[in-house]
PQR file of N, CA, C, O and H, with PARSE charges and radii, in Angstrom:
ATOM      1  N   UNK A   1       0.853  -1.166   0.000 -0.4000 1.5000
ATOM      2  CA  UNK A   1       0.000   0.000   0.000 -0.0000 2.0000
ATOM      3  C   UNK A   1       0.898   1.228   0.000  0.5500 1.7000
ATOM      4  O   UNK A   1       1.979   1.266   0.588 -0.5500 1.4000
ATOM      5  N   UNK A   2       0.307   2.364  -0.794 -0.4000 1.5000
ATOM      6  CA  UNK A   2       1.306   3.381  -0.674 -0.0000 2.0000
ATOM      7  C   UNK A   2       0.458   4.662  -0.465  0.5500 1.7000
ATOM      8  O   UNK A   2      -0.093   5.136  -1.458 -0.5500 1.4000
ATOM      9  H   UNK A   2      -0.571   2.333  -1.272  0.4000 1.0000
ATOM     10  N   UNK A   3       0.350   5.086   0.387 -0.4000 1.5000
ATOM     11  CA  UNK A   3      -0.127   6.459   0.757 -0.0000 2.0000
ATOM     12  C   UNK A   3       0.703   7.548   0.435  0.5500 1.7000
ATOM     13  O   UNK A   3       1.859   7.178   0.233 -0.5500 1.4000
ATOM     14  H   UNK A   3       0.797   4.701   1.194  0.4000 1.0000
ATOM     15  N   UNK A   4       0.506   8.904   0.301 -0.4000 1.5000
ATOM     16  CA  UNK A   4       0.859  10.235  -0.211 -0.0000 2.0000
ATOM     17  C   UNK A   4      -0.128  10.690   0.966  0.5500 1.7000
ATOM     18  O   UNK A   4      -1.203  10.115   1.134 -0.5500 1.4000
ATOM     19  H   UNK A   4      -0.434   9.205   0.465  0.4000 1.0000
ATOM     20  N   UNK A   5       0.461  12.162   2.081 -0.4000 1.5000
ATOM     21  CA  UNK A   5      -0.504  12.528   2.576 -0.0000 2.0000
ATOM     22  C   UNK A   5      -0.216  13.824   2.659  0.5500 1.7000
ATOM     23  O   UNK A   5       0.986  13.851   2.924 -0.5500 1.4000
ATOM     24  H   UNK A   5       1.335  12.629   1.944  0.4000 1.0000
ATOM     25  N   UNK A   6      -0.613  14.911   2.588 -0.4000 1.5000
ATOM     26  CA  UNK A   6       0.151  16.203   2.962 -0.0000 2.0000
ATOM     27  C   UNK A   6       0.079  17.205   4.321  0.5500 1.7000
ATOM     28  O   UNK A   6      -0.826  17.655   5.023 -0.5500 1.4000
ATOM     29  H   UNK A   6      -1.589  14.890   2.373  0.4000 1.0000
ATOM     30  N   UNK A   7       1.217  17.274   4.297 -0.4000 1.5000
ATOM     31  CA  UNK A   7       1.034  18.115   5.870 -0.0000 2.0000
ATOM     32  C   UNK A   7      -0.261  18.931   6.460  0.5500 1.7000
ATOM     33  O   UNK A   7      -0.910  18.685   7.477 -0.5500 1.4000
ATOM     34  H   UNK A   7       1.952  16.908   3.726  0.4000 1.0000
ATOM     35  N   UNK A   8      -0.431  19.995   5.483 -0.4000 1.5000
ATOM     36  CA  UNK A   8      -1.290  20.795   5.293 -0.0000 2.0000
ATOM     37  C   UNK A   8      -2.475  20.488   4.923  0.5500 1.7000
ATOM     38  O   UNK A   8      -3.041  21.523   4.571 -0.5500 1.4000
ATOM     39  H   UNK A   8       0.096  20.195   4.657  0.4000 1.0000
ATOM     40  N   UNK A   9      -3.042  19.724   4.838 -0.4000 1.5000
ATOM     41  CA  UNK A   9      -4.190  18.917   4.601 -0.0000 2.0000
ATOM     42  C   UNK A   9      -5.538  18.967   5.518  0.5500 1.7000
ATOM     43  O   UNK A   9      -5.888  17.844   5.881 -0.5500 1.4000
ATOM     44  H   UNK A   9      -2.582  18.884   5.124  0.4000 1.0000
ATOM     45  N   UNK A  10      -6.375  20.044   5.971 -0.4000 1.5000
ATOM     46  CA  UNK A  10      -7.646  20.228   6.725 -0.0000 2.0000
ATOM     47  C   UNK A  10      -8.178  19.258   7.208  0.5500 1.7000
ATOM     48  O   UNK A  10      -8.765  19.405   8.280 -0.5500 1.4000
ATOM     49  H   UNK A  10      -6.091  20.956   5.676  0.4000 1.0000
ATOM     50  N   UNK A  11      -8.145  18.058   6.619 -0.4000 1.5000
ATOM     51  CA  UNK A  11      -8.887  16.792   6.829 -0.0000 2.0000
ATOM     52  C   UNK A  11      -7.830  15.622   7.930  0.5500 1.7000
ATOM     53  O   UNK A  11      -8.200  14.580   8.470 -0.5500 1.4000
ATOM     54  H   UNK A  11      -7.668  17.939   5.748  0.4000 1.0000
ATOM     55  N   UNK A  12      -6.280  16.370   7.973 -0.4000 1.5000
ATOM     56  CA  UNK A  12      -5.745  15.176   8.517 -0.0000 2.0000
ATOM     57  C   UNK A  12      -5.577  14.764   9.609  0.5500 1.7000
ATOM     58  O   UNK A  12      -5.294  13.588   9.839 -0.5500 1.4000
ATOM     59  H   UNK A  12      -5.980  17.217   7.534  0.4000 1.0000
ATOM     60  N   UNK A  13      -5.765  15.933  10.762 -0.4000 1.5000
ATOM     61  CA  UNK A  13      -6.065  15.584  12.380 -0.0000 2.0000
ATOM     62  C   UNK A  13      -7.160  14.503  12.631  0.5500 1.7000
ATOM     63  O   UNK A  13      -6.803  13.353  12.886 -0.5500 1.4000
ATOM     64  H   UNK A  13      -5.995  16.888  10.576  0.4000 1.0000
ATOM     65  N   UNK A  14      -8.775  14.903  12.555 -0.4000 1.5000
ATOM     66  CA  UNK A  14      -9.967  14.693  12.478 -0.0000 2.0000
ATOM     67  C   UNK A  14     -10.350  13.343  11.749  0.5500 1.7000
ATOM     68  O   UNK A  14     -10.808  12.364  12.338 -0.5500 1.4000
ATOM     69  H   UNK A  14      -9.065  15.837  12.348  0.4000 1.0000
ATOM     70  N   UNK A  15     -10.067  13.430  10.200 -0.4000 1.5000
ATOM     71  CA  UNK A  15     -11.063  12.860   9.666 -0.0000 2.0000
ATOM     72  C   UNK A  15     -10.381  11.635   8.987  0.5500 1.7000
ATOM     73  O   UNK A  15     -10.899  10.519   9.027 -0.5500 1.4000
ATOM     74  H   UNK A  15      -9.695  14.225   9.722  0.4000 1.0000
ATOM     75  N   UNK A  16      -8.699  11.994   8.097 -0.4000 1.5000
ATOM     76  CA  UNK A  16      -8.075  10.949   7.777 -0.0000 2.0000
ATOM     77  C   UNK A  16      -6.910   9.903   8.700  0.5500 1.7000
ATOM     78  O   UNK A  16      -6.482   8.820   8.301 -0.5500 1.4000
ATOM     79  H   UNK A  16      -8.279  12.900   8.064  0.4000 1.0000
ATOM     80  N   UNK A  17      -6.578  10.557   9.970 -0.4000 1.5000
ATOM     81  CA  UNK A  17      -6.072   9.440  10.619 -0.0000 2.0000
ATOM     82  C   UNK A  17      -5.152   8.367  10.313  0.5500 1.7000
ATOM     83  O   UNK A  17      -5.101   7.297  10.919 -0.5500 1.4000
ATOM     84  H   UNK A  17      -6.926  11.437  10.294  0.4000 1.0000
ATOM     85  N   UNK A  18      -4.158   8.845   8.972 -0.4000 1.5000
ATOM     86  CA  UNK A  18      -3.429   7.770   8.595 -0.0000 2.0000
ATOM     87  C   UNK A  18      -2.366   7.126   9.471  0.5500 1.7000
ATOM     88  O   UNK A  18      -1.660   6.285   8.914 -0.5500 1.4000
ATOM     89  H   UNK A  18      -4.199   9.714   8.479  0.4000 1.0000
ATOM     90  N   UNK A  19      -2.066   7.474  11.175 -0.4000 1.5000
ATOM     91  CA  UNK A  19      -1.546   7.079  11.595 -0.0000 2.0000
ATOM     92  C   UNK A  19      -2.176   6.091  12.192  0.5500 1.7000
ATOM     93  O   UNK A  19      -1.425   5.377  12.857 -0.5500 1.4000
ATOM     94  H   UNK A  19      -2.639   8.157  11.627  0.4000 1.0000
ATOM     95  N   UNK A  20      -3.465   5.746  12.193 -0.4000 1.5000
ATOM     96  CA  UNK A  20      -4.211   4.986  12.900 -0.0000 2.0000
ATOM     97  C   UNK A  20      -4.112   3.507  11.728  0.5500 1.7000
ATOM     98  O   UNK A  20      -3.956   2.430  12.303 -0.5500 1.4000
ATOM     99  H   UNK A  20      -4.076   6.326  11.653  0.4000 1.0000
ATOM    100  N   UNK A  21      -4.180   3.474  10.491 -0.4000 1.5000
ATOM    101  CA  UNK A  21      -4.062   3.360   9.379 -0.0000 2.0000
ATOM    102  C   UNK A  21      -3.002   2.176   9.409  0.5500 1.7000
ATOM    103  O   UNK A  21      -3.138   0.975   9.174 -0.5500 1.4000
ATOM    104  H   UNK A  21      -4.306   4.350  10.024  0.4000 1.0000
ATOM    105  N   UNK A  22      -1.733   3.048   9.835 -0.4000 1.5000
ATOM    106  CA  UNK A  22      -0.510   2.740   9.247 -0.0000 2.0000
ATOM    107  C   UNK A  22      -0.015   1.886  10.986  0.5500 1.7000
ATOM    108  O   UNK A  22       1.172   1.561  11.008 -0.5500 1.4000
ATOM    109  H   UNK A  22      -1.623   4.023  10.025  0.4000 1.0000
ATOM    110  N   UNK A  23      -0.709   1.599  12.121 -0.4000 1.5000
ATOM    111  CA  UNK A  23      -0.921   1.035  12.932 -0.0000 2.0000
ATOM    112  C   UNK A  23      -1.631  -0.473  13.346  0.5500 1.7000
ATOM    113  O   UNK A  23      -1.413  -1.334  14.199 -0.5500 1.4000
ATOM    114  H   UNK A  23      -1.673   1.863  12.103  0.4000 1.0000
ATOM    115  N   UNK A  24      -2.524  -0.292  12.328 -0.4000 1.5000
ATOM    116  CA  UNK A  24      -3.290  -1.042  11.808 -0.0000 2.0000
ATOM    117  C   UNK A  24      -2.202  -2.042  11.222  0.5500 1.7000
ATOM    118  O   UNK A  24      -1.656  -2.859  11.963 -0.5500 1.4000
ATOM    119  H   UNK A  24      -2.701   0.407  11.635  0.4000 1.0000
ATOM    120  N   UNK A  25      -1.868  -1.939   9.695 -0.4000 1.5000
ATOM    121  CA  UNK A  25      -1.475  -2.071   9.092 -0.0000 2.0000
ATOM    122  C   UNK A  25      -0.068  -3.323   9.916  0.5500 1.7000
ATOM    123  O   UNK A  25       0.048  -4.529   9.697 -0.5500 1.4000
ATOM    124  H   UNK A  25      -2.312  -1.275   9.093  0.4000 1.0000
ATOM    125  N   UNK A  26       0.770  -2.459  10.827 -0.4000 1.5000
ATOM    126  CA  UNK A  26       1.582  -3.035  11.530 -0.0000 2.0000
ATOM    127  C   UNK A  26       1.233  -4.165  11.904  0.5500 1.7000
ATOM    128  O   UNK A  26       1.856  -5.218  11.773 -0.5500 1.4000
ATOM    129  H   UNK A  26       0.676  -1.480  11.005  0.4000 1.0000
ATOM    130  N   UNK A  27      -0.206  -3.911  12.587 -0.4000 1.5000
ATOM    131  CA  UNK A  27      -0.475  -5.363  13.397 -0.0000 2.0000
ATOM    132  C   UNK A  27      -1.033  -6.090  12.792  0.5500 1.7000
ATOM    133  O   UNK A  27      -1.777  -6.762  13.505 -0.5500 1.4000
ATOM    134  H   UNK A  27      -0.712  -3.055  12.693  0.4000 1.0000
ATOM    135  N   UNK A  28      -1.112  -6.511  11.070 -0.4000 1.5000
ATOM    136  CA  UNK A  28      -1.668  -7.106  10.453 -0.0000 2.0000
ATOM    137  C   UNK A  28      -0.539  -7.838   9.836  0.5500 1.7000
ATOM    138  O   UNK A  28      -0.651  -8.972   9.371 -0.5500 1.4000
ATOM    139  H   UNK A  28      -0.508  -5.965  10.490  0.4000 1.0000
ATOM    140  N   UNK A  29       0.671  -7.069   9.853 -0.4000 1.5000
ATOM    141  CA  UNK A  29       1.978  -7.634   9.171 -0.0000 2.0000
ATOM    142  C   UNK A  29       1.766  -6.712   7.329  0.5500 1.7000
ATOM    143  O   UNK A  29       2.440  -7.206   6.425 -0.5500 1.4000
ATOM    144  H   UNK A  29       0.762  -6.148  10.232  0.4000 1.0000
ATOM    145  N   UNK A  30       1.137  -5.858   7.084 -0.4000 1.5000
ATOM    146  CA  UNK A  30       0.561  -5.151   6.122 -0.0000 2.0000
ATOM    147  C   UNK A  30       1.674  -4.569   5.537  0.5500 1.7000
ATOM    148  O   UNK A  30       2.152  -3.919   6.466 -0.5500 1.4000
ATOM    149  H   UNK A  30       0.589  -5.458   7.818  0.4000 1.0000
ATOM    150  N   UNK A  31       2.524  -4.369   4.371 -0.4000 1.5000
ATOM    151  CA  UNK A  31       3.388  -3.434   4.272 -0.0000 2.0000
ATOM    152  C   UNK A  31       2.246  -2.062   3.783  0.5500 1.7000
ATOM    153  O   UNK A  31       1.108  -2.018   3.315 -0.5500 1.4000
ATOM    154  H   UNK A  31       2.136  -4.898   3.616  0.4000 1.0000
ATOM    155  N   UNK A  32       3.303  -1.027   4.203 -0.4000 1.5000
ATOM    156  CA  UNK A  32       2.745   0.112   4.193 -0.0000 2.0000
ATOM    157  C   UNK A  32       4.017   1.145   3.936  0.5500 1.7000
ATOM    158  O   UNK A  32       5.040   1.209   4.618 -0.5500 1.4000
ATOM    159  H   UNK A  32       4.227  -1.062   4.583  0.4000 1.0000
ATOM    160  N   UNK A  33       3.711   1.858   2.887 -0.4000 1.5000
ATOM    161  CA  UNK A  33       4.422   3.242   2.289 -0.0000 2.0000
ATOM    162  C   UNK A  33       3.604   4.423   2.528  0.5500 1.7000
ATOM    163  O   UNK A  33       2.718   4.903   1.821 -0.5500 1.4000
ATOM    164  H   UNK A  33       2.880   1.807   2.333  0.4000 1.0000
ATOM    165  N   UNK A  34       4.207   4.921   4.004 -0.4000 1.5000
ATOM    166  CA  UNK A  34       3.174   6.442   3.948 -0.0000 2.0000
ATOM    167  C   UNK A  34       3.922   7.391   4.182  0.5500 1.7000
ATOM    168  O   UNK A  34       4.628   7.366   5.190 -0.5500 1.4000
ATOM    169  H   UNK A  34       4.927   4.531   4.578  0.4000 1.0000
ATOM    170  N   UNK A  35       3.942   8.250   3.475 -0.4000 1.5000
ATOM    171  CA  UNK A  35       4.774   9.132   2.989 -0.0000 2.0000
ATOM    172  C   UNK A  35       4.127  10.565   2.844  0.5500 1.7000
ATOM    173  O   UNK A  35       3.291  11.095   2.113 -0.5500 1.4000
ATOM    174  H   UNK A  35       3.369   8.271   2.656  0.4000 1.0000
ATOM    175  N   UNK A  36       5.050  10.981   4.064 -0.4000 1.5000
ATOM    176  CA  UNK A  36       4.211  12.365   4.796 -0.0000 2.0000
ATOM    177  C   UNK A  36       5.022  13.679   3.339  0.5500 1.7000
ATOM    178  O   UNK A  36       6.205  13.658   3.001 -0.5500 1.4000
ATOM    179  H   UNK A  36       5.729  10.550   4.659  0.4000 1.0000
ATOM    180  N   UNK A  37       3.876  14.710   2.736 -0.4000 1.5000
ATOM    181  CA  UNK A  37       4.447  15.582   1.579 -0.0000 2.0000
ATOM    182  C   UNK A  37       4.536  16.640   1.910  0.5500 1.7000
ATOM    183  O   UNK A  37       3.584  17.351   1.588 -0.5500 1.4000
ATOM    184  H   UNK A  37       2.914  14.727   3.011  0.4000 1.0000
ATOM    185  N   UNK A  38       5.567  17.244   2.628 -0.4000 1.5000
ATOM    186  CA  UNK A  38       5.338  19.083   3.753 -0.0000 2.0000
ATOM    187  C   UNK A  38       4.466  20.069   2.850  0.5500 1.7000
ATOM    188  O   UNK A  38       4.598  20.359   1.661 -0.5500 1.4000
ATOM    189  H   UNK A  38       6.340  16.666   2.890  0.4000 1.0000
ATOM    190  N   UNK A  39       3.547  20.482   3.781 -0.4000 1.5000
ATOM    191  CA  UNK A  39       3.197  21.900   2.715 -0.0000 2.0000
ATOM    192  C   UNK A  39       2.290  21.384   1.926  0.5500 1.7000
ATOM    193  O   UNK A  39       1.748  22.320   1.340 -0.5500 1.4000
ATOM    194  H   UNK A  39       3.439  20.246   4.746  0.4000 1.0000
ATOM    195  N   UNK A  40       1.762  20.195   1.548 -0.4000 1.5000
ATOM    196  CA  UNK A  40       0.712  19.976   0.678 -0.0000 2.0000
ATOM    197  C   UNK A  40      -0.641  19.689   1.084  0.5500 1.7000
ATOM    198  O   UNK A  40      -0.680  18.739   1.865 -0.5500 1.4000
ATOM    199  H   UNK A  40       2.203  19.434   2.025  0.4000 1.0000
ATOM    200  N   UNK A  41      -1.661  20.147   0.838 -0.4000 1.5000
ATOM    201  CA  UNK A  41      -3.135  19.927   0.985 -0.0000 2.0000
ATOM    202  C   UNK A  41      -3.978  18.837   0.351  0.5500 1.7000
ATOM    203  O   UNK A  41      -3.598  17.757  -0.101 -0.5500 1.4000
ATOM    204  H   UNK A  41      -1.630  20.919   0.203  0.4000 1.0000
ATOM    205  N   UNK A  42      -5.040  19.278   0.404 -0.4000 1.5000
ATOM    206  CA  UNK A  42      -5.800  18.008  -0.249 -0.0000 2.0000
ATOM    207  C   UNK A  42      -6.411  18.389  -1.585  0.5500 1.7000
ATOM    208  O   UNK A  42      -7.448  17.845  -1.963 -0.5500 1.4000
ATOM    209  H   UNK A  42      -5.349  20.156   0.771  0.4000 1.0000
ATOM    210  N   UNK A  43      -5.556  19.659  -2.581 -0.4000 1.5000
ATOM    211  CA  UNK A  43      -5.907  19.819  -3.743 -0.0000 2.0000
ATOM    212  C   UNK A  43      -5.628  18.654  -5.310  0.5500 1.7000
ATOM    213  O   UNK A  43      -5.420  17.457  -5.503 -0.5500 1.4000
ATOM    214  H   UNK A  43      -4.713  20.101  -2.275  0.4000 1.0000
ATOM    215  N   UNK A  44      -5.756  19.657  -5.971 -0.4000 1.5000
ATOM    216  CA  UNK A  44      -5.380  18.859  -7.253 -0.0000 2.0000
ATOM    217  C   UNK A  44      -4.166  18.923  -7.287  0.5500 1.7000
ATOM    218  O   UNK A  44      -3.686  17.801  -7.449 -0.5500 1.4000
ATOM    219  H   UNK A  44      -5.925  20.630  -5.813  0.4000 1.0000
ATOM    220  N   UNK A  45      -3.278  19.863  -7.195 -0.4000 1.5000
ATOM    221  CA  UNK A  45      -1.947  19.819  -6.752 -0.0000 2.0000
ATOM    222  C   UNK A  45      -1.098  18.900  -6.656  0.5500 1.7000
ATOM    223  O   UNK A  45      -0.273  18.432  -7.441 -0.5500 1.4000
ATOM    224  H   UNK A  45      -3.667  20.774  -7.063  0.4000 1.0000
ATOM    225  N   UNK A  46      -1.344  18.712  -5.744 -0.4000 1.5000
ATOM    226  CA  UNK A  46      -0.883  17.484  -4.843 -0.0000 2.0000
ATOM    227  C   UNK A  46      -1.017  16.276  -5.055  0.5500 1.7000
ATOM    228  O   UNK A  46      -0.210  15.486  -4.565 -0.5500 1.4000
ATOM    229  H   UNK A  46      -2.014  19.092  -5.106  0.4000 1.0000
ATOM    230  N   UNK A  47      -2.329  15.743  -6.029 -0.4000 1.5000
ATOM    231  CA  UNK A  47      -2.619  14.857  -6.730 -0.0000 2.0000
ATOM    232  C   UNK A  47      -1.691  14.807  -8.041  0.5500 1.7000
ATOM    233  O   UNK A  47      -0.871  13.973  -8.424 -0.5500 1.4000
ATOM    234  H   UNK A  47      -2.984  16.386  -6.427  0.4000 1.0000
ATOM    235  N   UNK A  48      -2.160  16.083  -8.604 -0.4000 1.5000
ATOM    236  CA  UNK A  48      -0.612  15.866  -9.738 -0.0000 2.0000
ATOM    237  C   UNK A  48       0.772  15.689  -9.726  0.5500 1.7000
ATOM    238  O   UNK A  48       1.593  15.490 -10.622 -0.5500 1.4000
ATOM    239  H   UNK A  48      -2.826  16.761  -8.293  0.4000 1.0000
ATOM    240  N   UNK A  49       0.860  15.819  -8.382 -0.4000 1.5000
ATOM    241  CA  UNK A  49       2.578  15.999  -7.574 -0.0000 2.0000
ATOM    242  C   UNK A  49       2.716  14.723  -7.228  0.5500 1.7000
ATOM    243  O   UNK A  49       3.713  14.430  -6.568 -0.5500 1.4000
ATOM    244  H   UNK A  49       0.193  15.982  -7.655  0.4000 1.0000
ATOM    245  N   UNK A  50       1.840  13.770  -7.557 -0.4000 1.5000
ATOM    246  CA  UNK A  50       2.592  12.791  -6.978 -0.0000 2.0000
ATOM    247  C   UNK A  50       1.393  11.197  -7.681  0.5500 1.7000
ATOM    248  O   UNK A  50       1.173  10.082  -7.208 -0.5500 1.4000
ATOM    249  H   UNK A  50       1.030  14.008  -8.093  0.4000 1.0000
ATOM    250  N   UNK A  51       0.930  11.866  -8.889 -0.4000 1.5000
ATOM    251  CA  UNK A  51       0.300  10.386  -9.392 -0.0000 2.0000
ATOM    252  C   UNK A  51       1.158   9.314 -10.045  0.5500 1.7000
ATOM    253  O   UNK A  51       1.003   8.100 -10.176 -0.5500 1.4000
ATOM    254  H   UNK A  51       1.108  12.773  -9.273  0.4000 1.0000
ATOM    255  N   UNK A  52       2.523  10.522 -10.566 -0.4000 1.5000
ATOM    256  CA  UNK A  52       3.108   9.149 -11.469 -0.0000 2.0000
ATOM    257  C   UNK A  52       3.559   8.202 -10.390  0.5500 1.7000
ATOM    258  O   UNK A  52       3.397   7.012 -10.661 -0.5500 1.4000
ATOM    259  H   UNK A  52       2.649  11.508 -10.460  0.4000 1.0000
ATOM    260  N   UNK A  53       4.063   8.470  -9.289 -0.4000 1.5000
ATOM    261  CA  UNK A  53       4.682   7.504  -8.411 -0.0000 2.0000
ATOM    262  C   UNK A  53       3.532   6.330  -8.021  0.5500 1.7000
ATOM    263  O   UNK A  53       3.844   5.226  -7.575 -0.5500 1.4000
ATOM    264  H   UNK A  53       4.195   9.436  -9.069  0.4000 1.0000
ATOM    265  N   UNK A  54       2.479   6.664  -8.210 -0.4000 1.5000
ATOM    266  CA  UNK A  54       1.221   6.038  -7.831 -0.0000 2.0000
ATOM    267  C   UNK A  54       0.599   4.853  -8.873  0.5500 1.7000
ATOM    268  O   UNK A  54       0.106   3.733  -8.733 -0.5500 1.4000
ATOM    269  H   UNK A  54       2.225   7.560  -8.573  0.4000 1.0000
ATOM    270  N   UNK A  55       0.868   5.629  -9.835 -0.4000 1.5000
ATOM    271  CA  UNK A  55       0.737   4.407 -11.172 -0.0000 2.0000
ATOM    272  C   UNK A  55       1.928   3.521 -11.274  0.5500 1.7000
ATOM    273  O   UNK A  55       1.759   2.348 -11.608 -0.5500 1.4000
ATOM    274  H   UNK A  55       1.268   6.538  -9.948  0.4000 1.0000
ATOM    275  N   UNK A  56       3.158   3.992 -11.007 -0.4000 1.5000
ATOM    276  CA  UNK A  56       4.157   3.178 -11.124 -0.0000 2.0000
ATOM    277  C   UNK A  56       4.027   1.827 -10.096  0.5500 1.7000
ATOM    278  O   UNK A  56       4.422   0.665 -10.198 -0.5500 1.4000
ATOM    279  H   UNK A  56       3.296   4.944 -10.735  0.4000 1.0000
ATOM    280  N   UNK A  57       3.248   2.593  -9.021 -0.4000 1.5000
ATOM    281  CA  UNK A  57       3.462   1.455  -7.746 -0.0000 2.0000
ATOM    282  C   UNK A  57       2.290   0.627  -8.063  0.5500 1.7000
ATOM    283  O   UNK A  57       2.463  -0.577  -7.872 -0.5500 1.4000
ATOM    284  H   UNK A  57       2.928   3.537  -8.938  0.4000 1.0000
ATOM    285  N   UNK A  58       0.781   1.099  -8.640 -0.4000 1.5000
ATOM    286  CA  UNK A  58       0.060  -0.005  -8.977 -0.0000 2.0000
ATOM    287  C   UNK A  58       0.491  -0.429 -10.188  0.5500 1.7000
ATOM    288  O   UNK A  58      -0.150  -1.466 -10.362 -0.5500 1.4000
ATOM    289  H   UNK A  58       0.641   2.077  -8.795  0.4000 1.0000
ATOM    290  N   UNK A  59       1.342  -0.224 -11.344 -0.4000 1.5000
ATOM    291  CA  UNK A  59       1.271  -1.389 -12.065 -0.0000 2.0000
ATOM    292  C   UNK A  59       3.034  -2.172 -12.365  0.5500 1.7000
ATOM    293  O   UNK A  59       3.502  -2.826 -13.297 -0.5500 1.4000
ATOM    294  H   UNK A  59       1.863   0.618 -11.203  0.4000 1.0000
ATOM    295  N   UNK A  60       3.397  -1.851 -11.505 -0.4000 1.5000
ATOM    296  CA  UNK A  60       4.560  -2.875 -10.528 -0.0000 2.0000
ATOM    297  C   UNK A  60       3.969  -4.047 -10.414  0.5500 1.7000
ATOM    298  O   UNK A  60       4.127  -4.978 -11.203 -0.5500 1.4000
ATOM    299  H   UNK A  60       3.017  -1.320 -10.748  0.4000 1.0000
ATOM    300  N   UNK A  61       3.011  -4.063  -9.079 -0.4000 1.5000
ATOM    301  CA  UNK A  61       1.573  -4.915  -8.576 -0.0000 2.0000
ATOM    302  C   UNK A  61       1.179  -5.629  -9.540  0.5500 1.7000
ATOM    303  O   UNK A  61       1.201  -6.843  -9.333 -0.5500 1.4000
ATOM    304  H   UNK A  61       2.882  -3.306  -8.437  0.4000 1.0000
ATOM    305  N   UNK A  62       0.771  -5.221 -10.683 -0.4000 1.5000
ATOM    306  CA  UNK A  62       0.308  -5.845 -11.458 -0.0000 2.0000
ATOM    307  C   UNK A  62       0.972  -6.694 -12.439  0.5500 1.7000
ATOM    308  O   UNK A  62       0.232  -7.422 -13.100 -0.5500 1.4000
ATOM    309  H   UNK A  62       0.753  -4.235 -10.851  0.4000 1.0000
ATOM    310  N   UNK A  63       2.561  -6.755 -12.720 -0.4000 1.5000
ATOM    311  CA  UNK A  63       3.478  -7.382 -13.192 -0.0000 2.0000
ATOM    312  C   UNK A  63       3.605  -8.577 -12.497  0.5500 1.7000
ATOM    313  O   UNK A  63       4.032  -9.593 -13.046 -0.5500 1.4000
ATOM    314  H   UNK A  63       3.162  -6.163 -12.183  0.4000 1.0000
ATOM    315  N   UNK A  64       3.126  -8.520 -10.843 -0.4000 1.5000
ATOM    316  CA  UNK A  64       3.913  -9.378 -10.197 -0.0000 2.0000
ATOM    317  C   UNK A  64       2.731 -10.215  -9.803  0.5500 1.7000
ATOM    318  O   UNK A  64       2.893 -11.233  -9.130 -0.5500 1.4000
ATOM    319  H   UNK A  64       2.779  -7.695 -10.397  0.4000 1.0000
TER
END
């Protein structure tokens, strides 16, 4: 799994919780890539800043 999350992000105290996530994850034996982005929100931005890494990692996945 690979998460992108950004610092600056309104939603990330409250509502997205990826540390709860990435805790989870631990105690499942889950690998997990979460990868905190300083300064970024929950725009389009940020989505464009970081999809190619995202396609690369799902179709890796899908080779294998």
């Amino acid at each position: 799994i690979l998460i992108d999350q950004g610092t600056s992000d309104k939603f990330l105290a409250k509502q997205l919780l990826p540390e709860v996530f990435k805790q989870i994850c631990t105690d499942v034996n889950q690998p997990l890539n979460l990868r905190y982005q300083e300064g970024y929100d929950h725009s389009y931005y940020f989505i464009a800043s970081f999809i190619e890494d995202h396609i690369r990692h799902h179709a890796s996945a899908f080779k294998n």
